[in-house]
N, C-alpha and C positions, 0 to 999 in steps of 0.2 A: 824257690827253684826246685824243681822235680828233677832229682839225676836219674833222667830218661834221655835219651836223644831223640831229637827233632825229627821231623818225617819230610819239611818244607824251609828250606830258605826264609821265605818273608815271614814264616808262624816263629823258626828261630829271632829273625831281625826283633821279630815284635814283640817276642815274650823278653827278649834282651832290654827290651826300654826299660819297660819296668825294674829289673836289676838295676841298669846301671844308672838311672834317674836316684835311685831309694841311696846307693852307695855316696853319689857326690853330692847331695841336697837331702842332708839329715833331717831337714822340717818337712819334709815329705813323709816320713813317717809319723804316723799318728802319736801323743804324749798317751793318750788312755791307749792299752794294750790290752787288747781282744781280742782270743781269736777260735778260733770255727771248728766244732766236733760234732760227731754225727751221735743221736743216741734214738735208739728203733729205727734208724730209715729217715729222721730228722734232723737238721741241722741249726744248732745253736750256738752261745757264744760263750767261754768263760774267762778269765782270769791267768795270771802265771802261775797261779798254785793251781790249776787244775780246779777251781770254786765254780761251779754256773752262774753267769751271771745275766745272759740271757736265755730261757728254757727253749731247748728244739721244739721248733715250730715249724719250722720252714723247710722244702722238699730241697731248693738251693738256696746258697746266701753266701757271697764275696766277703772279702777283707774290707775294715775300716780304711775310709782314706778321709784326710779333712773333715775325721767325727762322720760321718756319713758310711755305710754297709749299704750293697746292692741287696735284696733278698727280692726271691720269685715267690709269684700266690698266684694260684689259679691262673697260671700260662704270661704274667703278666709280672714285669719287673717295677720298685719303688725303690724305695730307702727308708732306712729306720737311721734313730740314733744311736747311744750309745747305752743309755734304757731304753732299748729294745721298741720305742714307741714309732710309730711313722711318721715320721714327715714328709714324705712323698709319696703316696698312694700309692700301688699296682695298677698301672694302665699305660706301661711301653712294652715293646716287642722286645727292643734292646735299648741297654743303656753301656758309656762307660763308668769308671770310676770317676769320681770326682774329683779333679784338677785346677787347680787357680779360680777354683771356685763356679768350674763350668760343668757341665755334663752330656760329651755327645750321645742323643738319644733319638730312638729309631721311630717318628710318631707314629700311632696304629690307624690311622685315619689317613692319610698322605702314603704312608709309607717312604716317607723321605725323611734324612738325617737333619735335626735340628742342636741347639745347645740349651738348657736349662740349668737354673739356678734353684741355690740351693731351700728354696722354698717351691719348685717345681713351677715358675714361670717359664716360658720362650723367650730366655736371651736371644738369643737367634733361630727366628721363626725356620722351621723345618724347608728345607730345601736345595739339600745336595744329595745323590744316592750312595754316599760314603762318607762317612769321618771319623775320624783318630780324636785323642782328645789335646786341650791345649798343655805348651810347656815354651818357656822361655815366654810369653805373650802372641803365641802361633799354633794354629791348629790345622792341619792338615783335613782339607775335602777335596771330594770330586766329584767332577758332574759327568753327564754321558755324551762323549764323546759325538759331534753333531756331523762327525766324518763317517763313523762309523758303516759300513757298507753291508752287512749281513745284522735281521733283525735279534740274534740268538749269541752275537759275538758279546762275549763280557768287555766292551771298548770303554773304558774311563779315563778323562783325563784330571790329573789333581793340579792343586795350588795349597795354598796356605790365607787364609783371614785372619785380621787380627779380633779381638776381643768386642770392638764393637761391631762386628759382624764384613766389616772391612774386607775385600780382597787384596793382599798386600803381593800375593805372587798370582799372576790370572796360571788358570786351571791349563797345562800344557805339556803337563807328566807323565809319564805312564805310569806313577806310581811314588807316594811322598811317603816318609815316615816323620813322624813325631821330633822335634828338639830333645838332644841329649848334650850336653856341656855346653851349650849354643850352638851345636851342630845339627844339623839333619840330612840323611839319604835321600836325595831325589834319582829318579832312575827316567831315561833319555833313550829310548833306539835302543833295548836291550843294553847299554853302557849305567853303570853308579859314579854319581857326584856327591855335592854335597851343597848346601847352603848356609848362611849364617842367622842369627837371630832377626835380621834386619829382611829377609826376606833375598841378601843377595847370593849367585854363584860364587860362591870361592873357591872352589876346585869342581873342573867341568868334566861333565860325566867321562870316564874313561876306563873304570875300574868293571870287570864281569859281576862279579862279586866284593860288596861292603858292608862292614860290621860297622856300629857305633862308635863314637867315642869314648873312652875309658881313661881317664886321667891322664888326657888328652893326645892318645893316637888310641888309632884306628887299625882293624888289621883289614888289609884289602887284597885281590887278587887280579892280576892285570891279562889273566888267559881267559880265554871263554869259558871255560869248565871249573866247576867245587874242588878240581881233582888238580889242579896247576898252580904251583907257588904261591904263598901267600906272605906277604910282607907287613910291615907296621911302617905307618904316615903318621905325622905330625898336621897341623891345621893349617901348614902352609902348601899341601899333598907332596910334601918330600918323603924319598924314605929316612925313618928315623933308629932303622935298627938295621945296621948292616948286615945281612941275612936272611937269607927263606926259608919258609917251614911248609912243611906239609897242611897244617892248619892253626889256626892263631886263636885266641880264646880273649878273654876279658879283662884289663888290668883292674884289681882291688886292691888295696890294703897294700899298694905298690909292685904286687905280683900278678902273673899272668900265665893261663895254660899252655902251651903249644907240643907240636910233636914235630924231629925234625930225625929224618935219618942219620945225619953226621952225628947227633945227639943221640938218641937212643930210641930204643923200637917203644918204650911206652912214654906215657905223655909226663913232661917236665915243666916245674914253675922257674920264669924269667925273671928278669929286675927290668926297669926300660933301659938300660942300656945293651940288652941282648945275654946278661950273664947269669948261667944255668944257678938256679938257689936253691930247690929242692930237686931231690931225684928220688925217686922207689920203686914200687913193682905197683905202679899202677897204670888198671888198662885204661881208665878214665879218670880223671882229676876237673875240679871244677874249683871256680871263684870263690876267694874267702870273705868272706863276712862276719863280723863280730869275731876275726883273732882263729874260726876255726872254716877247715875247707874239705867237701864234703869228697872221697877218693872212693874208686872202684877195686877192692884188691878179690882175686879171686872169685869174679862175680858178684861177692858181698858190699854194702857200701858201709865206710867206717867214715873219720873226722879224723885231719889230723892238722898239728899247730904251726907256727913257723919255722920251728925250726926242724917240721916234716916227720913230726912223731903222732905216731896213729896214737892217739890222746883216748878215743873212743871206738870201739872195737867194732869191724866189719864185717857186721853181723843182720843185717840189714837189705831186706830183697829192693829197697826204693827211698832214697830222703830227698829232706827239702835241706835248703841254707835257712841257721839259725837268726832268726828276730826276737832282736829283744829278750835275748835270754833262751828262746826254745825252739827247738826242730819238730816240724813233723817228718814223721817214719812211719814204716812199712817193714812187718817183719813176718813171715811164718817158719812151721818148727820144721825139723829136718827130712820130711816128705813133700814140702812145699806147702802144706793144707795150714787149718788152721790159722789164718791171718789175722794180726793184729794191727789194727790203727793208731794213730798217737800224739804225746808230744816227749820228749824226753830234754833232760835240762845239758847244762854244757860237760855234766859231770859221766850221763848215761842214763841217768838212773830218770825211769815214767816220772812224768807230770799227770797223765791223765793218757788213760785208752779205753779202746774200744773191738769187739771183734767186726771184722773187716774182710770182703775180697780183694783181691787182686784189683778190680775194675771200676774201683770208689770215687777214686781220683780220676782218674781216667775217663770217666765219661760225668765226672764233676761241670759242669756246663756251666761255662763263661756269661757274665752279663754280654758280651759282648764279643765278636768276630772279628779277625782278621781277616785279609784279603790272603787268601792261599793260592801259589804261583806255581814255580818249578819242583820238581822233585827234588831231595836234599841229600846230601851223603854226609854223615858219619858228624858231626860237630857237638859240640857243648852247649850246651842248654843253661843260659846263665842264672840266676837267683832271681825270686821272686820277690815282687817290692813288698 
């Protein structure tokens, strides 16, 4: 998770899967731990002690998932292992991560979304112009909308296949995300619902605005705008937290961000019964992960523990949530210049850096795209898997 804020609604929803997928389904993180540092302008892979273990090579390269790394070569995405070797050539445009052993990928020849496995066959031959990847045994695609009236209009409608390539929900969405707890957001007429593993409505779209599930509610908003009430649902779309906030963040580790005027002008962690657990002077607070939670005090970003003590000093122009023992961070010295990139352990103290701009991360290029929507105001940006 990058404690940056969102710029879009659906790039929020979508970078949240990955959070809160990694938090409730621990075998989704990978057992070998590796992970990604740049060194001249390349990117390779080392160890928790900061060791190389695979040498930068590569201009981009994603996170292990399922033993599998996305890495780019010459304009074209594969996968290596975990000694750094290929097992799937460079020859997509886009791919995702690899999930329940699938990989939605963007063929260069169609240019349509297919699924491969993980020796780079066509599980499911190329042919929808969108898809997310699988989770619960459902994968979200869409095809182009055959109503559509203007040949320039972005018109798609989604569904859900199962694993054999199966249509389990026909394509009639404006818009599906991914399974999270056995939930997933479908969105109807500008209204958010939701669905179950099975493919059915369990709660009909009604909501302007909906977040995921999080150790099972949801935080949703019943007014048309980012900017009106936001509540927590349970999975039967009751409310489950008597109360509104101004915005609702992610339950982890049993807590959860929000900011509520009757509460306090900066952002506090809840329990799910609605009752205030941490409070401090922070202007941003985000989901804890491995025991620490990454807070914005005075512009700087710090770490602090449950029981709301800044553990690790806010010192920090950008971090991520710790995995597996380490954060990457973002720091320069006291004229802004000078940046440093990284990883530091849970104590504070470097694993491994490197010098760094500002715009490393930031235009770090994804295997893979989201569908970008509405413009977004002001939210939390949850943890990367």
């Amino acid at each position: 998770m990058k404690a940056k804020k969102s710029i879009s609604f659906l790039v929020f929803v979508a970078l949240a899967l990955a959070s809160i997928s990694a938090m409730s389904d621990p075998a989704k993180q990978d057992p070998v731990r590796l992970y990604r540092f740049t060194e001249n302008g390349l990117q390779g892979y080392m160890d928790c002690t900061g060791k190389t273990v695979i040498p930068a090579r590569w201009l981009k390269a994603d996170n292990f998932y399922e033993g599998l790394a996305a890495v780019k070569e010459d304009g074209l995405w594969g996968f290596i292992d975990t000694k750094g070797q290929y097992v799937i050539k460079p020859k997509y445009i886009s791919v995702s991560e690899f999930s329940e052993g699938l990989s939605a990928t963007l063929d260069s020849e169609t240019h349509l979304y297919g699924f491969i496995d993980k020796t780079g066959r066509w599980a499911i031959r190329p042919q929808y112009v969108d898809a997310m990847k699988f989770s619960h045994g459902l994968a979200p695609v869409a095809i182009d909308d055959p109503n559509k009236k203007e040949d320039d209009c972005y018109c798609r409608l989604w569904g859900y296949i199962n694993k054999q390539g199966k249509m389990v929900v026909a394509p009639h969405y404006n818009l599906a995300m991914p399974m999270v707890e056995g939930y997933a957001e479908v969105k109807l007429d500008e209204r958010w619902g939701y669905i179950d593993s099975t493919g059915k409505e369990v709660i009909a779209p009604q909501f302007g605005y909906a977040n995921s599930f999080s150790e099972g509610l949801a935080g949703v908003t019943r007014g048309k705008y980012i900017t009106d009430p936001w509540v927590y649902i349970n999975t039967n779309g009751e409310d489950a937290i008597p109360r509104q906030f101004n915005f609702t963040g992610y339950f982890s580790e049993g807590l959860a961000t929000v900011s509520a005027k009757d509460i306090s002008n900066r952002e506090v962690y809840i329990d799910h019964k609605g009752n205030v657990i941490i409070t401090g002077d922070f202007k941003i607070a985000l989901s804890f992960q491995e025991g620490l939670a990454p807070v914005q005090v005075d512009y700087k970003w710090g770490f602090i523990n449950h029981s709301g003590k800044l553990v690790i000093e806010a010192k920090y122009d950008d971090v991520e949530s710790f995995q597996n023992g380490l954060a990457r961070v973002y720091m320069t010295d006291e004229n802004g210049e000078n940046g440093i990139r990284g990883y530091i352990d849970k104590k504070g103290r470097w694993v491994r850096n490197w010098p760094s701009d500002e715009w490393e991360d930031i235009y770090d290029e994804e295997p893979y795209d989201y569908y970008m929507e509405e413009e977004f105001y002001d939210e939390e940006e949850p943890a990367q898997e």
